[in-house]
C-alpha positions as CSV (number, residue, x, y, z in Angstrom):
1,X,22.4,35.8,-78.0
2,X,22.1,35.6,-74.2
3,X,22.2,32.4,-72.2
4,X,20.9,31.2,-69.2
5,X,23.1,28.9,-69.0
6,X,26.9,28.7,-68.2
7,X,29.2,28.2,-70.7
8,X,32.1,27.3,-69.3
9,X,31.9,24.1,-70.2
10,X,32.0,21.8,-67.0
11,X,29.3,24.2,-65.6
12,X,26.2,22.6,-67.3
13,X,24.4,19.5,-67.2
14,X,25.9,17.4,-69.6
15,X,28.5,16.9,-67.1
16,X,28.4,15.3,-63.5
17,X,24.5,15.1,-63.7
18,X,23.1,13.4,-60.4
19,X,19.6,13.4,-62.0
20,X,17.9,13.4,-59.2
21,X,19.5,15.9,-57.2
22,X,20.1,18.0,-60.2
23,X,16.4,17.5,-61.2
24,X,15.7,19.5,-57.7
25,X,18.2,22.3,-58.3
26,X,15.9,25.4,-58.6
27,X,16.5,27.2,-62.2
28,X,19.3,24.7,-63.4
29,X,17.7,22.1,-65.5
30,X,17.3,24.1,-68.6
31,X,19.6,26.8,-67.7
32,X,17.5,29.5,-64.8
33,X,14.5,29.5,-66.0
34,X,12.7,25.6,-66.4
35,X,10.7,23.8,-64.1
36,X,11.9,22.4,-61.2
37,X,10.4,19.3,-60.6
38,X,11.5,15.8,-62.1
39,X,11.1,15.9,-66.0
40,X,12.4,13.0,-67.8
41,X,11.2,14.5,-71.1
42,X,12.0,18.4,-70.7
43,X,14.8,19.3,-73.3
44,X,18.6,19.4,-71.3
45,X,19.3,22.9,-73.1
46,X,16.8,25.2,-73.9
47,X,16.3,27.9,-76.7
48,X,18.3,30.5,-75.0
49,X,21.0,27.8,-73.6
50,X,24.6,27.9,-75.2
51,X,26.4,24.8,-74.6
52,X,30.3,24.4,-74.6
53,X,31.8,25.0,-77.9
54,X,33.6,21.6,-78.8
55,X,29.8,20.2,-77.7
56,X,28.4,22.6,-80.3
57,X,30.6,21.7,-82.9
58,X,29.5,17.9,-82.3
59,X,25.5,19.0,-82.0
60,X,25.6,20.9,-85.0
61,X,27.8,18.0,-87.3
62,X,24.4,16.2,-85.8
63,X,21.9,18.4,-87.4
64,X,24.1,18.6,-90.8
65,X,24.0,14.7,-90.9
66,X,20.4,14.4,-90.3
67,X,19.2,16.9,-92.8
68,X,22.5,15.5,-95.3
69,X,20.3,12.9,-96.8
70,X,17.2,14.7,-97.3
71,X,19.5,18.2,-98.5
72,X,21.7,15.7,-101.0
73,X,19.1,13.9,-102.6
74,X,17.0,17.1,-104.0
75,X,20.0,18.0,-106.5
76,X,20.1,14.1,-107.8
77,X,16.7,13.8,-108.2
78,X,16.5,17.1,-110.1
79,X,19.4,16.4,-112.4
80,X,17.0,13.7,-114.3
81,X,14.9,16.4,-115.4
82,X,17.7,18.9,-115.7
83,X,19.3,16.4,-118.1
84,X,22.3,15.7,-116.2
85,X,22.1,12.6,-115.2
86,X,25.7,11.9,-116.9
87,X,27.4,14.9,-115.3
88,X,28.7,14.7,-111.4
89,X,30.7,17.2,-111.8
90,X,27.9,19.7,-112.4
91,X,25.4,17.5,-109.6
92,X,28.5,17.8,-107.0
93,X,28.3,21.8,-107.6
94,X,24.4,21.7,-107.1
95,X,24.8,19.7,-104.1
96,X,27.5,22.8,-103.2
97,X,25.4,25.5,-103.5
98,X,22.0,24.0,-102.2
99,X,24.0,23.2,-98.7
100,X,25.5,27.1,-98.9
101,X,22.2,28.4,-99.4
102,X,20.8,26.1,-96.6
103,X,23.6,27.4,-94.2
104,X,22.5,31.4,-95.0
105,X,18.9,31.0,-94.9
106,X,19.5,29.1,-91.7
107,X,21.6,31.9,-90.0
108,X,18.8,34.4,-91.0
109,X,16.1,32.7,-89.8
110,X,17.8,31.6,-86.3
111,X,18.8,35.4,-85.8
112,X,16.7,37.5,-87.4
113,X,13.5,35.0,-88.2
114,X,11.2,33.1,-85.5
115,X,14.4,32.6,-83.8
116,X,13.5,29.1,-82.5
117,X,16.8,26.5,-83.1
118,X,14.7,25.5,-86.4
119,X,17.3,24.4,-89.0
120,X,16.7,25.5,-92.9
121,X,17.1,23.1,-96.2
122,X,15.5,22.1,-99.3
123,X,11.9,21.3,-99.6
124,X,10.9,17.8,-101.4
125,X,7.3,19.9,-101.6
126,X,8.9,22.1,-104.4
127,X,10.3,18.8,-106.3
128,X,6.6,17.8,-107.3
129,X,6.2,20.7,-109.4
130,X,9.8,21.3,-110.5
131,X,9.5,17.8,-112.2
132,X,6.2,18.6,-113.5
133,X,7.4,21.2,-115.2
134,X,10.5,19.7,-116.5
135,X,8.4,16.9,-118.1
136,X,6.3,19.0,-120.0
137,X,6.9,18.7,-124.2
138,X,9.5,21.3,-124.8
139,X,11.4,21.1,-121.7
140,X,11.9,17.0,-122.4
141,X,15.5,16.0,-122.5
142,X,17.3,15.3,-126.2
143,X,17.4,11.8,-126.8
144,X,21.3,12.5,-126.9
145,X,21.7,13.2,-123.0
146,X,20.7,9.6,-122.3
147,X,23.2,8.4,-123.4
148,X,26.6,8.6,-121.6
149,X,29.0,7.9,-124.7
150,X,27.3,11.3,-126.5
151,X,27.7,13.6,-123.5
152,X,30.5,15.8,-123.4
153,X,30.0,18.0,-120.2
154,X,32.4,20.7,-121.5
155,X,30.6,21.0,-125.1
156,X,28.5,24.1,-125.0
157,X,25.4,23.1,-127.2
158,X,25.1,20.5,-123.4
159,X,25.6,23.4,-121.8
160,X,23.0,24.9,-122.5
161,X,20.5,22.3,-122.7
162,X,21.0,21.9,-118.8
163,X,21.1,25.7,-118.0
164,X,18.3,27.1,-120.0
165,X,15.9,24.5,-117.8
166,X,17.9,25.7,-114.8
167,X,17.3,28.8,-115.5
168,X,13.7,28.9,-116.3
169,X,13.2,26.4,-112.9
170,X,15.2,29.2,-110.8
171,X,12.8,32.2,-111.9
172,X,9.2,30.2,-111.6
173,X,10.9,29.7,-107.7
174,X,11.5,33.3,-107.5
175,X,8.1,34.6,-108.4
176,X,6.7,31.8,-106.7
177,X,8.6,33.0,-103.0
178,X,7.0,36.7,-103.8
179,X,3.9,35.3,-102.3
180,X,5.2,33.8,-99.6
181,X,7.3,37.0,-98.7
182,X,4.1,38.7,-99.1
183,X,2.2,36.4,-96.7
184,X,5.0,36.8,-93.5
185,X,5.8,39.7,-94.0
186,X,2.5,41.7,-94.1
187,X,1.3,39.7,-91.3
188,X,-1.4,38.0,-93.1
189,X,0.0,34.6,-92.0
190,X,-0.3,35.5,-88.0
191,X,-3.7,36.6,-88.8
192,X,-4.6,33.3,-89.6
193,X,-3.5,32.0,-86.6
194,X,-6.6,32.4,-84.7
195,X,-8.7,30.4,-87.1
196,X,-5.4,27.6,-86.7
197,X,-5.5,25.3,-84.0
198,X,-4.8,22.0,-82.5
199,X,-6.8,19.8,-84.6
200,X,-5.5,21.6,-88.1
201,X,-1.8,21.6,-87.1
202,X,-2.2,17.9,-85.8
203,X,-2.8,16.1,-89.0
204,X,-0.6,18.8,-90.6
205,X,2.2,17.7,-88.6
206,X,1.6,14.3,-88.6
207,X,1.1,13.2,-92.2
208,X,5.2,15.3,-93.0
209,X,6.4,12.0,-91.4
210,X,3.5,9.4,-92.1
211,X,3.5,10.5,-96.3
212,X,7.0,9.3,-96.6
213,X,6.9,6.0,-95.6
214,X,7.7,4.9,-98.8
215,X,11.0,7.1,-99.6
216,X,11.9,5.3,-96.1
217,X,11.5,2.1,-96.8
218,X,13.0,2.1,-100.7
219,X,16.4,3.5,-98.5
220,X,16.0,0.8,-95.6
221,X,14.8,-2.2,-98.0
222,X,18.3,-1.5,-99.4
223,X,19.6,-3.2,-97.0
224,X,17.2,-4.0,-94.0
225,X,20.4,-5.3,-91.8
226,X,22.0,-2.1,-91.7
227,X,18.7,0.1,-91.8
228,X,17.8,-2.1,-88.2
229,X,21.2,-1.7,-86.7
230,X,21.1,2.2,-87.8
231,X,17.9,2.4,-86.2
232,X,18.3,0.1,-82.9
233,X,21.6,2.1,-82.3
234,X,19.8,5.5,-82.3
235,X,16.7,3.9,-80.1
236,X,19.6,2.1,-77.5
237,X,21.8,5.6,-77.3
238,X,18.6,7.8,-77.2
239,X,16.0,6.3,-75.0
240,X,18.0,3.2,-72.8
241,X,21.6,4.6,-72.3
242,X,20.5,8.6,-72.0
243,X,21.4,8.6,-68.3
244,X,24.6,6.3,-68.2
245,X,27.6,8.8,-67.7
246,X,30.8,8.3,-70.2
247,X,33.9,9.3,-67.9
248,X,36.2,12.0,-69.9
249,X,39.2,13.9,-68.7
250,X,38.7,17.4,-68.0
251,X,40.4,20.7,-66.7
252,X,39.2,23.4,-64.5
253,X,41.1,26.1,-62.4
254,X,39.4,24.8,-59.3
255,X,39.9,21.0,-60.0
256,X,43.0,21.1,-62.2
257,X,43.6,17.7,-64.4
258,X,40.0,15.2,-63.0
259,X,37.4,13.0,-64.8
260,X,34.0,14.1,-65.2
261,X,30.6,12.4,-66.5
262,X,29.5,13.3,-70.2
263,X,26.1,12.4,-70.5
264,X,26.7,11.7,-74.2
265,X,24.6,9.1,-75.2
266,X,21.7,11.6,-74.3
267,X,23.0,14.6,-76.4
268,X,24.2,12.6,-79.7
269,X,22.6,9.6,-80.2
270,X,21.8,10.4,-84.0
271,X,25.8,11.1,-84.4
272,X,27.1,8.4,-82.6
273,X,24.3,5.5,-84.3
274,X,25.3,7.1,-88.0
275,X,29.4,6.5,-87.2
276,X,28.9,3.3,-85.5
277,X,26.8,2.0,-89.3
278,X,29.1,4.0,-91.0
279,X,32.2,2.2,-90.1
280,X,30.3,-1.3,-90.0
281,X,29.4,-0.9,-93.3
282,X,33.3,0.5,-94.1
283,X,34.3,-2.8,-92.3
284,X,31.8,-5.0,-95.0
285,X,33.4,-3.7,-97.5
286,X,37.0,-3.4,-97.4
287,X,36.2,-7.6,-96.6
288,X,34.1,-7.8,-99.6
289,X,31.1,-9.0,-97.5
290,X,28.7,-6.9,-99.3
291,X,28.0,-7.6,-102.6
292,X,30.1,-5.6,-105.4
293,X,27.4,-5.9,-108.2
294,X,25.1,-3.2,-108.7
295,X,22.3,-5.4,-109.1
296,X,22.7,-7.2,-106.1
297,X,20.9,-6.9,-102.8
298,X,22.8,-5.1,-100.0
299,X,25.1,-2.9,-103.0
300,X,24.2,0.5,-101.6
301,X,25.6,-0.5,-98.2
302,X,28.4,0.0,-99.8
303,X,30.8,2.6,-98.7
304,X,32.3,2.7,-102.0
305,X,29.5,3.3,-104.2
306,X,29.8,6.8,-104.6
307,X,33.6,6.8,-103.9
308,X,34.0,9.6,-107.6
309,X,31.8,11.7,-106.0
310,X,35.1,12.7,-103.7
311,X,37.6,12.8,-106.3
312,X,35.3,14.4,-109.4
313,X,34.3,17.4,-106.7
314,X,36.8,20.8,-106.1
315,X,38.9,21.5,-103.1
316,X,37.1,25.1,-103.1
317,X,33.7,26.6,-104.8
318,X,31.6,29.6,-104.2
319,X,28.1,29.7,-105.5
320,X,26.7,33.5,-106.4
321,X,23.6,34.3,-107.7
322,X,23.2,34.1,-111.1
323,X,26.0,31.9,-111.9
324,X,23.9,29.8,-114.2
325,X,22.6,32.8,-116.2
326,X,20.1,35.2,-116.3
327,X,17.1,33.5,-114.6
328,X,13.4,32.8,-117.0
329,X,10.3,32.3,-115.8
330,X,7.5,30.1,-117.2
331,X,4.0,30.5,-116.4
332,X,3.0,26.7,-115.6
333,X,6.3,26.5,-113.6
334,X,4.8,29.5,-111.1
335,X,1.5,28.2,-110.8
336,X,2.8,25.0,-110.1
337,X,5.6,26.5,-107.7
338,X,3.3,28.7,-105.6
339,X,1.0,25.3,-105.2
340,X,4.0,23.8,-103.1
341,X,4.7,27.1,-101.1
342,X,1.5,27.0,-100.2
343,X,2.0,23.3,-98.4
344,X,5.3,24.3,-97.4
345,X,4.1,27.6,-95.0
346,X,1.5,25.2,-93.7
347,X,4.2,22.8,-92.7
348,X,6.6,25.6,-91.0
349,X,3.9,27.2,-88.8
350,X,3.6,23.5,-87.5
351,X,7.1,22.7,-87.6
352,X,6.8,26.5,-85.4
353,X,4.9,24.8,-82.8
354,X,6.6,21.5,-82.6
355,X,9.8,23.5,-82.7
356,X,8.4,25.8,-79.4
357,X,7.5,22.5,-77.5
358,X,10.4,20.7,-77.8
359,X,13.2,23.5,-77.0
360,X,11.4,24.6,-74.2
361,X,10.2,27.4,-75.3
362,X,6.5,29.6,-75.3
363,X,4.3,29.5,-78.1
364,X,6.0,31.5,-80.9
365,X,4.3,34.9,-81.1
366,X,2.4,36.2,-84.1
367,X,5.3,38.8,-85.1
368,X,7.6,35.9,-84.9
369,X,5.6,33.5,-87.2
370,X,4.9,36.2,-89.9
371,X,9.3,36.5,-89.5
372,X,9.2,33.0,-90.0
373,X,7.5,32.6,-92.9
374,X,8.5,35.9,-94.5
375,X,12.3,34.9,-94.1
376,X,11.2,31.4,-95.5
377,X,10.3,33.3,-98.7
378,X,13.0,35.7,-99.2
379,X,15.2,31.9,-98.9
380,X,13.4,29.9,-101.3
381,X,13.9,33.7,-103.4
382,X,17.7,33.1,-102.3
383,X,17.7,29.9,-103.3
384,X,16.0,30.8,-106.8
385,X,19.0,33.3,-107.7
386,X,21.8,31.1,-106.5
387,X,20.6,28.3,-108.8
388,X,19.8,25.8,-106.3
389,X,16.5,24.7,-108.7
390,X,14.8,24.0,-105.0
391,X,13.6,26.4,-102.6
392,X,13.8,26.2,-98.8
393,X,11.5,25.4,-95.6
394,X,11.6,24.1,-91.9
395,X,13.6,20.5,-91.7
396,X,11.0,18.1,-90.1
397,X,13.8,16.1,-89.4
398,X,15.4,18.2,-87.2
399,X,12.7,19.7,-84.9
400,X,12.5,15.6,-84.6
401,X,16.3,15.3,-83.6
402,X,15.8,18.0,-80.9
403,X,12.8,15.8,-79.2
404,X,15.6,12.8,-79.4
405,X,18.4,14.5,-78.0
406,X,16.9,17.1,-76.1
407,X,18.7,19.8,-77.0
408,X,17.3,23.3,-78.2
409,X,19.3,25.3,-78.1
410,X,19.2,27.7,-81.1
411,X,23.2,28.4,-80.9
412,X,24.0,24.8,-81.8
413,X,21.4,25.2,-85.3
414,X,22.8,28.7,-85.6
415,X,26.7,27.0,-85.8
416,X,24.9,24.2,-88.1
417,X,24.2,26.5,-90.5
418,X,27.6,28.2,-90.5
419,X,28.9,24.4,-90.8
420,X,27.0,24.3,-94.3
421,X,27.9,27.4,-95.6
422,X,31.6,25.8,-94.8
423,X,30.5,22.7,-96.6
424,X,28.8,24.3,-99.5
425,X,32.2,26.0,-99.6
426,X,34.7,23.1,-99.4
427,X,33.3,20.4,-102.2
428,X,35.3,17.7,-100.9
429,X,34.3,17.6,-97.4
430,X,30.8,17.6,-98.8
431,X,31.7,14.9,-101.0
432,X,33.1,13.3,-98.4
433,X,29.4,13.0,-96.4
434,X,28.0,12.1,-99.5
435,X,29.5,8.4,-99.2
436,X,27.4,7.5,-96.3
437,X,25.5,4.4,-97.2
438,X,21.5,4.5,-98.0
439,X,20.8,2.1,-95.9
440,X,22.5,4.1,-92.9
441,X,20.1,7.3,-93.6
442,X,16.8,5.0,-94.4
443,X,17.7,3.5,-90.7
444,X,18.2,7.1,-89.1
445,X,14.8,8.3,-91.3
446,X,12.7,5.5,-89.5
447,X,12.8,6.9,-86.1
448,X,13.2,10.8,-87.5
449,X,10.0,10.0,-89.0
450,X,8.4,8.0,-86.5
451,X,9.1,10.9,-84.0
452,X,7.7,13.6,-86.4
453,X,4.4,12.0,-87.0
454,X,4.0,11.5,-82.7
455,X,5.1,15.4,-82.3
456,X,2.7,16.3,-84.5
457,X,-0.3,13.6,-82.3
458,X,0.9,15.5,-79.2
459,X,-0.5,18.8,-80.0
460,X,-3.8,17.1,-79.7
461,X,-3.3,17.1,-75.9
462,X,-4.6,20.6,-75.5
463,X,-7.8,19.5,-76.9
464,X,-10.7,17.5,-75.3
465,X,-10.4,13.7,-77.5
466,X,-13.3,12.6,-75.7
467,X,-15.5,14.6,-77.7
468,X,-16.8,13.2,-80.7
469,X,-16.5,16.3,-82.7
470,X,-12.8,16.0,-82.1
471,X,-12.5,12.5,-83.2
472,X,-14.5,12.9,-86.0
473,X,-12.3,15.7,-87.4
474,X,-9.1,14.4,-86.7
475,X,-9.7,10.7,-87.7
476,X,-11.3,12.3,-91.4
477,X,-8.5,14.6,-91.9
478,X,-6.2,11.9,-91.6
479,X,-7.2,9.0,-93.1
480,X,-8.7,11.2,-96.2
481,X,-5.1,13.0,-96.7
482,X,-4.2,8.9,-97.3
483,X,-6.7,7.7,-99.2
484,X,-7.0,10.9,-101.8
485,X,-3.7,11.3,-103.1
486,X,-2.9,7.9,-102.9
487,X,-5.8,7.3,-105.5
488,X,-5.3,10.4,-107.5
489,X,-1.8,9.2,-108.2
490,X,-3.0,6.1,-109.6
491,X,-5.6,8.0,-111.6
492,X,-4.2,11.3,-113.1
493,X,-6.4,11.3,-116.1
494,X,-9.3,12.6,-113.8
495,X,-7.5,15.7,-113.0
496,X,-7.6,16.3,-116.6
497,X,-9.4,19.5,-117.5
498,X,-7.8,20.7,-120.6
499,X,-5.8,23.6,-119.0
500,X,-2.6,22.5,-118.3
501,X,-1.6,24.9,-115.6
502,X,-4.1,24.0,-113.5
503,X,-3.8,20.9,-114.1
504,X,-0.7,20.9,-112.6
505,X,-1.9,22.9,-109.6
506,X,-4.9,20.6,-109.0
507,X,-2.2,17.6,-109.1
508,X,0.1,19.0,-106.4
509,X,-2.4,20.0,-104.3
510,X,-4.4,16.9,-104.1
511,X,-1.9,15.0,-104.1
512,X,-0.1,16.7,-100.9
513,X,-0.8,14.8,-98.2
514,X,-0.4,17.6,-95.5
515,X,-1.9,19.9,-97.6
516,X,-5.0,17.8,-98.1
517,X,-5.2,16.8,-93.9
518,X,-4.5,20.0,-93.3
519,X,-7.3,22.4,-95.1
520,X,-9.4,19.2,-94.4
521,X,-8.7,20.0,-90.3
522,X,-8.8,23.7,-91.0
523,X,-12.4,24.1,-92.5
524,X,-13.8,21.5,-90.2
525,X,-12.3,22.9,-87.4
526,X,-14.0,26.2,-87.9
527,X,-17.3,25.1,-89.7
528,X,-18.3,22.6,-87.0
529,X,-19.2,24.3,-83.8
530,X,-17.5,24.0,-80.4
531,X,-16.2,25.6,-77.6
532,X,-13.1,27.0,-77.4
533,X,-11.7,24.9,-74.4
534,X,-13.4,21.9,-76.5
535,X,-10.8,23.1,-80.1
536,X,-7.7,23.4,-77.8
537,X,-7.8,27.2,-78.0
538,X,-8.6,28.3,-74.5
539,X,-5.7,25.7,-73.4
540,X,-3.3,27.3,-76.0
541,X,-3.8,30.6,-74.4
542,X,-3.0,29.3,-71.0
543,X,-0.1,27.6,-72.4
544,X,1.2,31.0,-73.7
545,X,1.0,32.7,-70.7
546,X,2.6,29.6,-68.0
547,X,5.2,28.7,-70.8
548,X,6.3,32.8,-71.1
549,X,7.9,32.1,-67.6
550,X,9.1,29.1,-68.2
551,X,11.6,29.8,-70.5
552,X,12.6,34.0,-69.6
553,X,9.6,35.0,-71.5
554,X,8.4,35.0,-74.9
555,X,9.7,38.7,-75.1
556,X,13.5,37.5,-74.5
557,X,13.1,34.2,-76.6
558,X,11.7,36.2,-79.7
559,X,12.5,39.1,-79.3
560,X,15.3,41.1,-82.4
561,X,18.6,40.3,-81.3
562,X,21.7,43.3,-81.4
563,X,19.3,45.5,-79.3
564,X,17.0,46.4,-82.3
565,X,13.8,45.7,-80.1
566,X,14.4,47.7,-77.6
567,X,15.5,50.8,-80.2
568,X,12.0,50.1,-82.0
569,X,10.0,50.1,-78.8
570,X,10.0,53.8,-78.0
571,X,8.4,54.3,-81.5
572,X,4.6,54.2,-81.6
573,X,4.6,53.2,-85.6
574,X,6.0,49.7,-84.6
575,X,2.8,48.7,-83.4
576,X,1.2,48.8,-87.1
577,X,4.2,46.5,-88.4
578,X,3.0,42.7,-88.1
579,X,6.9,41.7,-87.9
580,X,8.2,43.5,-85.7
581,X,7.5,43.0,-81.5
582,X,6.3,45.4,-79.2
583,X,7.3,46.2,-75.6
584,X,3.2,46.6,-74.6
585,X,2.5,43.5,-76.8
586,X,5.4,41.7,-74.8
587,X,4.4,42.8,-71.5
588,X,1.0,41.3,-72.2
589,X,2.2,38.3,-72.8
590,X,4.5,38.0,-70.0
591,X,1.7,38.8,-67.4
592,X,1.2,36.8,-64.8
593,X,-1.9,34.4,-64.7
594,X,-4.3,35.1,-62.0
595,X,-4.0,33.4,-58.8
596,X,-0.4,32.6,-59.7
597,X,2.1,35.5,-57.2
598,X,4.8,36.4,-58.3
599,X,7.1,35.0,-55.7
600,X,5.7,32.0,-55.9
601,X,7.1,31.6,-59.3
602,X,10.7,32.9,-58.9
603,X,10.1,30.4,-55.5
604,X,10.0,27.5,-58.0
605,X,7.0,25.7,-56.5
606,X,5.2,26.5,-59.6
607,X,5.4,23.0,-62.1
608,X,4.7,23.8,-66.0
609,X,4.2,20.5,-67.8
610,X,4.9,22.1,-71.4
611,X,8.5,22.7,-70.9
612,X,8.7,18.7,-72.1
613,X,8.1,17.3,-74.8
C-alpha cells in the first residue's frame, strides 16, 4: 500500500510537532496531500499514511481492545442458547475462532474490499435472530444442561446436543450471507446509493450508538467508579492532553542518541485510559477493596473474576471450517438471518461514510461500496463455515476510535486484523484480554458510543436544517426508531400472525432501531419533495470532487492494490462489472472543479473543510 507519508519513524508528526508551524507546512499534515491551513480536527494520519511500525503495533493493540468487548461477548451470549453455559472450554474456543475469523475478514476487506481502515467483527444484529431461533420448541436446551453437576463436556450424547444447534445456526448464516454477496457484488447496493443520502444515513448512524444505551449502562452500573475513571481518562488523554508532548529517547543517523516529542496522548488515548483502569482495578483487588462476593456491588471490577478463563484455554488452536460438523440449515433460522443482514448492510454503507470522513479520505466510490458489502457477505459466509454461530459487519466502535485518536490510517486496521488472527491463534493471550473488568469496557463504550451517535449527526451538515422538510424527517425518523421497538418489545403478542417465520422476521425488523430510522429516512427522503442542494445531494457531489484531491484522489485511495487496476483498465468489459474501478470512471472523479486551476491546488491555497472530522 503506498504512503504519503514517511515512515521512518521520526519523520512524521507524532514526533516534534510545533502545531502551529507544522499546521503551515504545505502537504505535511496528513502526509502530502491534506489541507494546509490550521485543522484542529483533521485526522494526524490519513488512509494512505503508514506510521512507524512499533506505533502500529500500539494502534492496532488499540483497535483489538476496543472491538475486544463487543467481539467476546457474542460467543457468551450465544452459548445460553447453544446449551453451554457450563462449558468454558468450548466458549474459550468460540471466542478463538470468532477473533480468527474477525482478523481474515478484516485483512480482506482493508486490501481487497472498500479499502477504508474499517475494522471487521461480529455483529450483535445477527444475535437477535440467532437466539430466536434457538428458543424455538425443538431447539430448547435439555433440562440436564442446566445443571452443572449433570454436564460432562467430554460425554458425546453433550456433544452433540451443542453441535447439532451449532450447526444448524452456522448454515441459516451461510444462506443468509448469499444475499448479501449477491447485493455487493452485482452492484445492486451502489445503485441504491443515489436514492441514499444525508438525512437516511443520519439517523442510520446515529441510532448504532443511541440503541445501546442500555448494554452500556448494565457494564458501567457495574461499577459506576471505575466506568467514570475509564471514561474521564479517555476524555482527559483525547481531547485536554492531545497536544502535550511526552519526551522519549530516539536514534537517527543525522542526530545519533537525542529526545524527541511523542504526541501520545493524541494517538492512544483509548489504550492508555483502558491500562491505566486496568491496573487500578488489579491494584483493588490484590487489597481486597472490591468486594469478593458475586452478589455484591462492584464484583465485576474484579480482575479476578474470570481468572479460569486463562488457565481452562490452550497454548495453541486453529479453527477450520467445518470443525463442528457438517453445517444444517433451517428455514426460520434464514428468514430470520437475512432480516439482520439486511440492518447490518444498512449500517456499513454508513459506517462507509463515517469511515471516509474521519480518515481523511473522499466519499467512497460506488465500486468500492458494492466491495464492501460483497466482502461483508462472503465474511459473515466465512464466519458460517468456521463455526463462529455469528456473522460479521463494520465495527461502529472503531470508525468512533479513529475520530478520537485521529488516526486513519488503513495499515494500522490492516495489522489489527493480523493481531486477531494471532490471537484467535494463541488461546491464552486471548484469554488473557478476556480478564479486563466490565466496568473498564462499559467506561470506554460511553464515549465510543457517544462519538458514534455525533458522527452519524454530522453528516447532516451537507444538508439545509433550516428547512422544515429536513427537520421534519430527521426528528420522525429518530424519535419513531425509539418509540417503536421500544413498545413492540414490551408487546410481542401483536406481532403474532400465526406464521412463525415471519413472525420472527416482523420481530427483528421492528424491533431494529437503525433499521426502523433508517427506511423511515429513506422513503421520506425520497417521497417528500426537495431540491437536491435542500437533501444534501448537490453538496455530496461537491464534496466528492474537493475531497478526491485532498487525500491523492479517490482513484489511489480505492483503487485494487498489487497493480490489478491498472491491468483491468485497458480492458473495455471492466466497465460492465459494478466492483471493479475504471480508469475513465476515476479520471472523472478526479477532475478538477470549475473555477478551481490547477496550480492553485498543488500551491496549497486551496482550504477543504472535509478532511476533519
Amino acid at each position: 500500500m503506498a504512503s504519503g507519508k514517511e515512515s521512518n519513524g521520526l519523520n512524521n508528526i507524532a514526533f516534534d510537532m510545533d502545531m502551529d508551524h507544522q499546521r503551515g507546512e504545505e502537504g505535511k499534515a496528513c502526509g502530502s496531500s491534506c489541507v494546509t491551513e490550521e485543522d484542529r480536527n483533521k485526522p494526524t494520519y490519513c488512509v494512505t499514511d503508514v506510521p512507524p511500525w512499533y506505533l502500529c503495533v500500539f494502534l492496532a493493540m488499540q483497535h483489538y481492545l476496543t472491538a475486544f468487548g463487543a467481539i467476546t461477548a457474542i460467543p457468551l451470549i450465544l452459548s445460553e442458547g447453544l446449551c453451554l453455559q457450563h462449558d468454558s472450554l468450548t466458549q474459550s474456543q468460540l471466542i478463538n475462532t470468532i477473533f480468527f475469523t474477525s482478523g481474515l475478514v478484516t485483512v480482506l476487506q482493508v486490501t481487497f474490499g472498500v479499502r477504508l481502515p474499517i475494522l471487521q467483527g461480529g455483529t450483535f444484529i445477527l444475535v437477535t435472530p440467532a437466539m430466536a431461533m434457538l428458543s424455538l420448541p425443538e431447539w430448547k436446551c435439555p433440562a440436564w444442561t442446566q445443571n452443572a453437576t449433570l454436564v460432562n463436556t467430554s460425554s458425546p450424547v453433550f456433544i452433540e446436543v451443542w453441535q447439532t444447534r451449532l450447526r444448524t445456526l452456522q448454515g441459516s448464516i451461510m444462506v443468509a450471507s448469499l444475499l448479501q454477496i449477491l447485493v455487493g457484488f452485482s452492484g445492486l447496493i451502489g445503485l441504491l446509493m443515489r436514492f441514499i443520502g444525508p438525512l437516511t444515513i443520519a439517523p442510520t448512524v446515529s441510532l448504532i450508538g443511541l440503541s445501546l444505551f442500555d448494554s452500556v449502562g448494565e457494564k458501567a452500573g457495574s461499577h459506576w467508579g471505575i466506568s467514570a475513571m475509564t471514561a474521564a481518562l479517555i476524555i482527559l488523554f483525547s481531547q485536554y492532553l492531545r497536544r502535550i508532548p511526552v519526551p522519549v529517547p530516539a536514534y537517527s543517523k543525522a542526530k545519533k542518541l537525542h529526545t524527541s516529542k511523542l504526541y501520545i496522548f493524541q494517538i492512544m488515548p483509548i489504550l492508555l485510559g483502558i491500562a491505566v483502569s486496568w491496573l487500578v482495578c488489579y491494584l483493588l483487588t490484590i487489597f481486597d477493596v472490591l468486594s469478593a462476593d458475586p452478589t455484591q456491588y462492584g464484583h465485576l471490577a474484579r480482575t479476578d473474576v474470570k481468572g479460569d478463563v486463562v488457565n481452562e484455554a490452550s497454548w495453541f488452536t486453529l479453527p477450520y471450517p467445518g470443525q463442528w460438523g457438517m453445517p444444517a440449515v433451517s428455514l426460520a433460522g434464514v428468514f430470520g438471518m437475512m432480516a439482520g443482514i439486511i440492518c447490518s448492510m444498512a449500517e456499513s454503507v454508513g459506517d462507509y461514510y463515517a469511515c471516509a470522513r474521519l480518515s481523511g479520505a473522499p466519499p467512497p466510490p460506488l465500486h468500492a461500496i458494492n466491495r464492501g458489502i460483497g466482502i461483508e457477505g462472503l465474511g459473515s459466509l466465512l464466519a458460517g463455515a468456521f463455526g463462529t454461530g455469528n456473522g460479521t459487519t463494520s465495527f461502529s466502535e472503531n470508525v468512533a476510535a479513529l475520530g478520537i485518536t485521529k488516526v486513519g490510517s488503513r495499515m494500522v486496521i490492516l495489522l489489527s486484523g493480523f493481531f486477531m488472527i494471532l490471537i484467535g491463534i494463541l488461546g491464552k493471550v486471548g484469554a488473557i484480554f478476556a480478564t479486563i473488568p466490565t466496568p473498564v469496557l462499559g467506561g470506554m463504550l460511553l464515549i465510543m458510543f457517544g462519538v458514534i451517535a455525533a458522527a452519524g449527526i454530522s453528516n447532516l451538515q451537507a444538508t439545509d436544517m433550516n428547512s422544515s422538510r429536513n427537520i421534519f424527517i430527521f426528528g420522525f425518523s429518530m424519535l419513531s426508531a425509539l418509540v417503536i421497538p421500544n413498545w413492540i418489545m414490551k408487546n410481542p403478542v401483536f406481532l403474532e400472525t400465526g406464521v412463525k417465520e415471519l413472525d420472527q422476521v416482523l420481530q427483528i425488523l421492528l424491533t431494529t432501531h437503525m433499521f426502523v430510522g433508517g427506511f423511515l429516512g429513506f422513503f421520506l427522503d425520497n417521497t417528500i419533495p426537495g431540491t437536491k442542494r435542500e437533501r444534501g445531494l448537490l453538496d455530496r457531489d461537491k464534496v466528492h470532487l474537493e475531497d478526491s484531491s485532498c487525500t491523492f484522489g479517490t482513484g489511489e485511495v480505492y483503487d485494487l492494490p498489487f497493480g490489478i487496476t491498472t491491468c483491468l483498465s485497458s480492458q473495455s468489459w471492466v466497465h460492465y462489472i459494478p466492483f471493479c474501478p475504471w480508469r475513465d470512471n476515476r479520471s472523472e472523479d478526479n477532475s478538477m472543479p470549475q473555477g478551481r486551476g490547477k496550480d492553485q491546488l498543488q500551491n496549497g491555497t486551496v482550504v477543504f473543510d472535509e478532511c476533519a472530522l
